[in-house]
N, C-alpha and C positions, 0 to 999 in steps of 0.2 A: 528739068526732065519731064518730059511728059507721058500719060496714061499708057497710051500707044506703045510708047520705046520699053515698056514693064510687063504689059498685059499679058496672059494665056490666052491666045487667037485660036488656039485647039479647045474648042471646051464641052467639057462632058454635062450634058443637060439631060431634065426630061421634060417626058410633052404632058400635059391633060388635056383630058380624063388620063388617070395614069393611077397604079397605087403604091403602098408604100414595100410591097416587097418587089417589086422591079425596081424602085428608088433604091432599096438598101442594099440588092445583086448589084446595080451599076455603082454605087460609094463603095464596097468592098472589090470590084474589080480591077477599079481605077486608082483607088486608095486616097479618094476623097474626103470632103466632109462634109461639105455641099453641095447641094446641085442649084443652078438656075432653070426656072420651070417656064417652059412656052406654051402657047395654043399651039394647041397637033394640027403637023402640015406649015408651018410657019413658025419663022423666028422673032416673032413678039412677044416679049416678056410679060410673062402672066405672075411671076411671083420668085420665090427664094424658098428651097427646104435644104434644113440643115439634118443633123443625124442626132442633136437636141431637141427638134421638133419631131423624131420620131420615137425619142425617147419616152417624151413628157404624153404624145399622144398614142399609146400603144393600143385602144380599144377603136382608132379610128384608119378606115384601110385608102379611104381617097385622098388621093395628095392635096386636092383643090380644097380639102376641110383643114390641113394640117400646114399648106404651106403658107409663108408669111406674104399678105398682098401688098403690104406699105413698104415698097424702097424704096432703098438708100441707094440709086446711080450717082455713076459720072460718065462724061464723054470722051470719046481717045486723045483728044486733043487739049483737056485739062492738067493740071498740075498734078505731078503727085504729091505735094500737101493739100492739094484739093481734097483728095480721095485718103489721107491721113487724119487728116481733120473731121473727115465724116465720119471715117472709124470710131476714134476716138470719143466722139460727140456722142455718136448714140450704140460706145461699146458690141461695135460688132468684126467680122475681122475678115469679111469680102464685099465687093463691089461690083453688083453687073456695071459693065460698059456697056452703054446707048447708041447707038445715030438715028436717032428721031424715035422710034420706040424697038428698033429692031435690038435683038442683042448680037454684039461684035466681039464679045469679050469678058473676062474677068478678070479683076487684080483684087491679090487677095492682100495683109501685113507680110504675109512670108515673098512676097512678089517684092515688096518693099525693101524688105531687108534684102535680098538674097540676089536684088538686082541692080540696086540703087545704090543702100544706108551702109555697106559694106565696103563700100569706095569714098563712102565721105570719110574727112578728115576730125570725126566724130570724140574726142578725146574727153566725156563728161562718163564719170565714173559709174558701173553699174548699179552702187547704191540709191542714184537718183531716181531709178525707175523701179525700184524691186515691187513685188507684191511680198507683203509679209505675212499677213495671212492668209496660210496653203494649208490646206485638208493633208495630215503624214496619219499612215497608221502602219504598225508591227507589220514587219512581212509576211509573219505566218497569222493575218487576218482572214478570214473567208471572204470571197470575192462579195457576196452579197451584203455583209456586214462594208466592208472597203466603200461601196458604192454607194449604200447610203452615205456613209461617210462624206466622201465627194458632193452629191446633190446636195446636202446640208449648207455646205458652205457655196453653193450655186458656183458651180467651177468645171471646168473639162478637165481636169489633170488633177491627179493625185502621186503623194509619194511616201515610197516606202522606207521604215527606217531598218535597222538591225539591233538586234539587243543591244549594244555598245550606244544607239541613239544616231548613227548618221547614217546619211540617205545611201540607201541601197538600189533603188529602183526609182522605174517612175511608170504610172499609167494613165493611159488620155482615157475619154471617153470613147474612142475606137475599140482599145482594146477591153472593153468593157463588154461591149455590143459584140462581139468576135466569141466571145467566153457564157454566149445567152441566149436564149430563146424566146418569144413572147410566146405564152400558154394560157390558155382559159381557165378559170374558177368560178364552180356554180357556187353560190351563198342559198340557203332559205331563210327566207325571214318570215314567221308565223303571227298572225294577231286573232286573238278570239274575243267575241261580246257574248255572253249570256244576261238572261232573266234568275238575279239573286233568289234562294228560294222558291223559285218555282218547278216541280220535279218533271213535270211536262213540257217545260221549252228546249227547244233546242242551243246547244251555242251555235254560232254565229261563227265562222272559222276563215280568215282570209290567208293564201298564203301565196307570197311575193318570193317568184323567182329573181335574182339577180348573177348574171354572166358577165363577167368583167375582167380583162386581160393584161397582164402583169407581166415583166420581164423575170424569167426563172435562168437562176447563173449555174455553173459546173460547179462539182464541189471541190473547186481548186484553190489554192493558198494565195494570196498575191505575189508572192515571190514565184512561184509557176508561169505568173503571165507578165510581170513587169520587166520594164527595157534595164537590164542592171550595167550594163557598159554606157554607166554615165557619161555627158559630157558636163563637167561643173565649171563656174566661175565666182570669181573674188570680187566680193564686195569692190572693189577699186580697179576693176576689169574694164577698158574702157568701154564705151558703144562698140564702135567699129569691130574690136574684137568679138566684140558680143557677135555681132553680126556676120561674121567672119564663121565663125567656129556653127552658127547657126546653117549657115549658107553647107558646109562641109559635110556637116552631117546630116543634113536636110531633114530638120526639127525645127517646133516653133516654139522650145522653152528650155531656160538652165535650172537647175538649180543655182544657189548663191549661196557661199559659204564664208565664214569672217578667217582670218588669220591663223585660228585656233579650228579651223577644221569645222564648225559648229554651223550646221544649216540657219540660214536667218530670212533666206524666201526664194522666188521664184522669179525669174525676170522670161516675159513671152513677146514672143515678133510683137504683139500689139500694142505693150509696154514701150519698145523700142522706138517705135515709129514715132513718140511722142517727141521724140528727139529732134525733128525735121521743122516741128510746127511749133517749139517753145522758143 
């Protein structure tokens, strides 16, 4: 199957010069994660901003500082293990489409699954792909403690447990971003030099403004904002189902749980995809 027959031929972009809060009104309108960024007035691809790069860069408002200029393309007429493989390779989870530098397109892991990997005859068990180690914390954590939580383990997804220990919830980094604000903080930082001993000199007194801007969250619980109508699956879930049940709900991750009820990781469309190209 190729690029073409998968692709999102509708796709929501931006132009630069552009900044990041038209980027973060068009990803919440659309209900994106990305956007592919062109030169204004034309569709040549200038870069890739995700709503991680808006994260990580919260003190910077132009997209052209924030978005990423080294892609990862492919062309409509490529395999999709082509554009699996590149995912994979350098862990990312979209792909502008090219015809010579114009952008045509995007396919993203969820385009994979959800249009491809869900018709193959895929029968290898979801333990072969899980992530096991997944950022969980108490559902009554405060949002801003939770998310550090998450960035620690460098991850878009987090989940929640219940006192009893299984997963109650789950939250992306969308719903993170939806629940915040970025806000400014001034710091002063003071340094002074005097003459030891001498009752006539002056000190010497410098002082360093610093403004620097931080995501500031609600003061809401995680169980306030997390998805709690899981969709889970069993460690010996096959792909397909995986893909299946992904496709259904239109999410790009399960939980996985063993026999005995007991969370044991995460399986995501990018995870799955791996399945095409092993």
């Amino acid at each position: 199957m190729q690029i073409k027959d998968i692709m999102s031929k509708e796709i929501h972009y931006i132009q630069v010069p552009g900044n990041r809060s038209g980027a973060l009104e068009l990803m919440r309108e659309n209900n994106v994660s990305g956007l592919p960024v062109v030169k204004k007035g034309t569709k040549k691809l200038a870069g890739i901003l995700t709503r991680t790069d808006l994260v990580e860069n919260p003190d910077e408002e132009q997209i052209a500082l924030i978005m990423t200029r080294e892609m990862i393309t492919v062309g409509p007429d490529d395999d999709i293990k082509d554009a699996a493989q590149k995912m994979v390779r350098n862990d990312i989870r979209r792909v502008p489409v090219v015809d010579g530098e114009e952008l045509v397109g995007l396919v993203t892991a969820s385009d994979i699954v959800n249009k491809a990997l869900w018709k193959m005859d895929l029968t290898d068990p979801a333990e072969n792909y899980i992530l096991r180690n997944v950022p969980t914390t108490w559902e009554r954590t405060p949002l801003n403690v939770a998310f550090a939580i998450m960035r620690y383990f460098n991850l878009k997804v987090l989940l929640a447990l219940n006192n009893e220990g299984k997963p109650s919830g789950i939250l992306t980094e969308t719903d993170f971003l939806d629940e915040s604000e970025v806000v400014s903080e001034q710091t002063v930082h003071n340094t002074s030099v005097g003459t030891e001993g001498d009752k006539w000199s002056w000190d010497s007194k410098n002082v360093l403004y610093v403004i620097k801007n931080h995501l500031q969250f609600s003061d809401k619980e995680v169980r306030d904002v997390a998805t709690s109508d899981l969709a889970i699956v069993t460690t010996k879930t096959p792909v397909k189902d995986c893909a299946n049940k992904m496709r259904q709900r239109n999410i790009e991750q399960l939980p996985v749980i063993d026999v005995e009820g007991d969370l044991v990781g995460l399986v995501r469309a990018s995870d799955l995809i791996k399945s095409i190209i092993e």
